[in-house]
N, C-alpha and C positions, 0 to 999 in steps of 0.2 A: 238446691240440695233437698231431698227427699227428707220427710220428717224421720221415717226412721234411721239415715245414714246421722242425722240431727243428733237424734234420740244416742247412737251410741257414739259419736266424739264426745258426748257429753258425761257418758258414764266412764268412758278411759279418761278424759280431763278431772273428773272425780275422785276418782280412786286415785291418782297421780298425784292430786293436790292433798290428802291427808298424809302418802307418805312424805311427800316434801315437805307441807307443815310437821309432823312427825321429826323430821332428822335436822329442821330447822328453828327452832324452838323461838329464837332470837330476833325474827325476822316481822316483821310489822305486816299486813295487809297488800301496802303501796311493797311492801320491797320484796313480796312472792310474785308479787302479780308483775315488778319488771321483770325478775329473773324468769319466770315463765313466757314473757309474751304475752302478756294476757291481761285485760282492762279491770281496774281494781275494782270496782263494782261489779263486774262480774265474778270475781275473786268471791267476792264479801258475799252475792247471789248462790254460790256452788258452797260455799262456806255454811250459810243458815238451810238449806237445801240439804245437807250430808248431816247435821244436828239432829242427834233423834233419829237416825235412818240405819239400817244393819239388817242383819240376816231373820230377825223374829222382831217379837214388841216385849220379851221379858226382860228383866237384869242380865246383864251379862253381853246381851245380845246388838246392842246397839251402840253406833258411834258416838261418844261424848266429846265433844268441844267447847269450847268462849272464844271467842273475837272481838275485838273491839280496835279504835284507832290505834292502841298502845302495842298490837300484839298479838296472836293465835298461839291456844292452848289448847291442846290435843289431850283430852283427859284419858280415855277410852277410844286406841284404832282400832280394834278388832284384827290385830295383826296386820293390818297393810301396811306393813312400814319399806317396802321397797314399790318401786315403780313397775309400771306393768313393761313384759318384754317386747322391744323393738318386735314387729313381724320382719319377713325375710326381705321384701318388698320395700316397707322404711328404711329397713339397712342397709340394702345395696345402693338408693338415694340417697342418703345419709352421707356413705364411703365416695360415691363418687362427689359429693359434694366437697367434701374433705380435700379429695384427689386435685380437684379443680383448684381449689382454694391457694392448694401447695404451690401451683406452678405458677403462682402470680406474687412476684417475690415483694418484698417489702410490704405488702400488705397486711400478711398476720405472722404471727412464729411459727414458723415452719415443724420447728420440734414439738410445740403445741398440740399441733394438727395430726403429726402423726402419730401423738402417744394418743389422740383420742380414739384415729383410724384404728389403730390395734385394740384397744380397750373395747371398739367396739363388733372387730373382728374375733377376738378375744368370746365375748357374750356371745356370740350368736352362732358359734360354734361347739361351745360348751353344752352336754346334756341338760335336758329340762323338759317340762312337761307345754306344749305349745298348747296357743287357745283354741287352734284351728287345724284343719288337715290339710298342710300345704302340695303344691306340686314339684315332682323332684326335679323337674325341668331348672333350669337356673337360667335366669334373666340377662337379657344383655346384658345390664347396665354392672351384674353382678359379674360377670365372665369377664369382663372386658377386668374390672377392678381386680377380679385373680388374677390375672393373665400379667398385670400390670407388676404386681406384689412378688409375684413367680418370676419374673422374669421369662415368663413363656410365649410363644408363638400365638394368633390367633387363624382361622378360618371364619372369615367372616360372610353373609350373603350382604350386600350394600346397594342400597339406590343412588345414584348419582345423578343429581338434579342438572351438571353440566351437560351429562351426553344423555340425558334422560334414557337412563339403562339400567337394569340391576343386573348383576353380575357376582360371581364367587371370588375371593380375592384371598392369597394367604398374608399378612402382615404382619409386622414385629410391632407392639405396641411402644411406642416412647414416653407422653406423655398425655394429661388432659388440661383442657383452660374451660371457662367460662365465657361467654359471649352474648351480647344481645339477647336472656332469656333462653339459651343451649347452651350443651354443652358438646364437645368435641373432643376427638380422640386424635392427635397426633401419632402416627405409623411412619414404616418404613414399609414401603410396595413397591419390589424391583428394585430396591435398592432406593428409591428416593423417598422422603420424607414428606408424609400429604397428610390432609385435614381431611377426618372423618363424623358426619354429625351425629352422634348417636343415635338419636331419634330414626334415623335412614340406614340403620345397620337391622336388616329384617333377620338376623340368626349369627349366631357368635359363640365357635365352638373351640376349645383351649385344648392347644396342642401340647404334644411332650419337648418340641424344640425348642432349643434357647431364644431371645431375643436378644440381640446385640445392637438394638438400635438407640442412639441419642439424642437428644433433641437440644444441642447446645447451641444452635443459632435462631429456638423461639425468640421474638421481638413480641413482649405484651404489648406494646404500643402498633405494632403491625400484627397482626395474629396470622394473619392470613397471608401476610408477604404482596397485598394489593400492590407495593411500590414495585414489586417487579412484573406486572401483569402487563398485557397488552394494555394500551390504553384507544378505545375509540374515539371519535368524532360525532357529536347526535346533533338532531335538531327535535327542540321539545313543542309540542304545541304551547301555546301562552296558557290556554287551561289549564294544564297539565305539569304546571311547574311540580306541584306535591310531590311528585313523583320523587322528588331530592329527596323528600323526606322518610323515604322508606329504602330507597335500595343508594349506591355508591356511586349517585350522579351528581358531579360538579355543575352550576349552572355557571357559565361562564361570565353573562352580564344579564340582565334584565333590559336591555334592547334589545327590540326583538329584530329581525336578520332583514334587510331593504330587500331582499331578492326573493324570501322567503316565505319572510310572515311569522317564520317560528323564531325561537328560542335559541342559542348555540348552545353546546353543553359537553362534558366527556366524563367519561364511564369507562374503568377499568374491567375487562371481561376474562374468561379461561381459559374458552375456547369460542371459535366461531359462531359456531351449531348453539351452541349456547346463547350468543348475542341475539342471533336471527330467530330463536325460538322467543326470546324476549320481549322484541319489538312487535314479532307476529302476535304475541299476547296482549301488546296494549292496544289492541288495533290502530287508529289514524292520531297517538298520538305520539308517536316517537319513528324518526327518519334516521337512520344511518347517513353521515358523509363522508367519512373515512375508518377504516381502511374502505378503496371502492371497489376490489371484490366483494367484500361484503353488501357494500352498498349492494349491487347489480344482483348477487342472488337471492339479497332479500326481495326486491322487486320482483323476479322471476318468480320468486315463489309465491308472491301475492296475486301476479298477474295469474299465475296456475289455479291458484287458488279461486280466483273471481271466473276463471273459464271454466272449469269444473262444474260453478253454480246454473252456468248459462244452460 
């Protein structure tokens, strides 16, 4: 992280912890610095740091505090007594965070969640003076969350890592989950119900048409419905077990194959083109055995591939 991006989380962490100390009078050192996320000596560091600091060096002008283990004593803010405003950017993060949160039930209170999503829909729409001069363009991640709220239509641009394509798509948005570090958009396209990753939605523009789509047979324990996918046959090289460890390969045993040399294993895939794009990526260490079309056109397309070189 660059000193100066440093320099200013530190001054919004600043000014954010006087108004909290400020409206929390009650609250000890250790119990700002849970409610914040934040390491209590560093608390106690941003604490003696903001003492004696303000806009001049006369009366009047500067922030007066105490701390000690017992407590924070806000003598003199200097007026900071609220927090600084969400940018546009934190808040559409924020909202889809929210969004994600919701569809994963039992987890939190659902009513929780949403009276924050508005509170904080709510601010960030409301008049006020911004720190910055933002761009009117509106962010995926922000579009997709209207569109959700609205009930409206999206037009989305999307890359799609199965048919490695990007293409224009109109969809009814349903709902969002969280997943392995993503997050996802469940749609309706053509009438059927798909998983969208947001990160791969290159442009997301909100239509006037309704959305009428459901999403009443998500499975959080299946997100992605892998149990109804095709299912392959591989063989792994013996090096190359790791590979379980990142993508959605069963190793079947740790024998390795008498005929072979490798590994047996199965992998649930989407499509085809997708499987054979896969193996062509690890180069020599994942073999197709079933289905055996696929097997034979992955070879063809190796053997192409090595004649090409020649």
């Amino acid at each position: 992280m660059s000193t100066d991006l440093q320099r200013q989380e530190r001054v919004v962490r600043l000014l954010n912890l006087v108004a909290y100390a400020s409206n929390h009078a009650d609250l000890t050192v250790m119990e700002i610095a849970r409610d914040l996320g934040a390491d209590p000596q560093q608390v106690r560091d941003d604490l003696d740091l903001l003492y004696m600091s303000g806009v001049g060096t006369g009366p009047g002008e500067m922030i007066e505090l105490e701390h000690s283990w017992k407590g924070v004593r806000i003598i003199d803010d200097q007026g900071l007594t609220k927090p600084l405003r969400l940018t546009p950017v934190e808040a559409s993060a924020l909202l889809v965070l929210l969004d994600s949160l919701e569809t994963m039930p039992g987890l939190v209170d659902a009513r929780a969640v949403r009276s924050a999503a508005d509170k904080i829909r709510t601010a960030t729409t409301s008049s006020g003076i911004g720190d910055a001069e933002h761009p009117t363009t509106s962010s995926v991640a922000s579009t997709v969350t209207d569109a959700l709220s609205a009930k409206k239509q999206l037009e989305v641009t999307y890359y799609s890592a199965t048919s490695d394509k990007t293409s224009k798509r109109i969809i009814e948005p349903a709902s969002l989950f969280h997943e392995d570090g993503n997050t996802y958009l469940r749609a309706a396209d053509a009438g059927d119900i798909k998983t969208f990753r947001l990160d791969r939605i290159r442009e997301a523009v909100l239509l006037d048409e309704p959305s009428t789509a459901t999403d009443t047979d998500f499975d959080s324990a299946d997100p992605f419905g892998m149990a109804l996918q095709a299912k392959a046959r591989l063989l792994i090289h013996p090096d190359a077990t790791w590979l379980a460890d990142y993508w959605d390969i069963d190793i079947e045993s740790d024998v390795i194959d008498s005929e072979t040399g490798w590994i047996p294993a199965t992998m649930h895939y989407g499509s085809g083109d997708w499987l054979i794009r896969f193996c062509l990526g690890q180069g020599d260490r994942v073999r197709i055995q079933e289905p055996a079309k696929l097997a034979a056109e992955l070879e063809a397309r190796v053997n192409s591939a090595l004649e090409a070189l020649d």
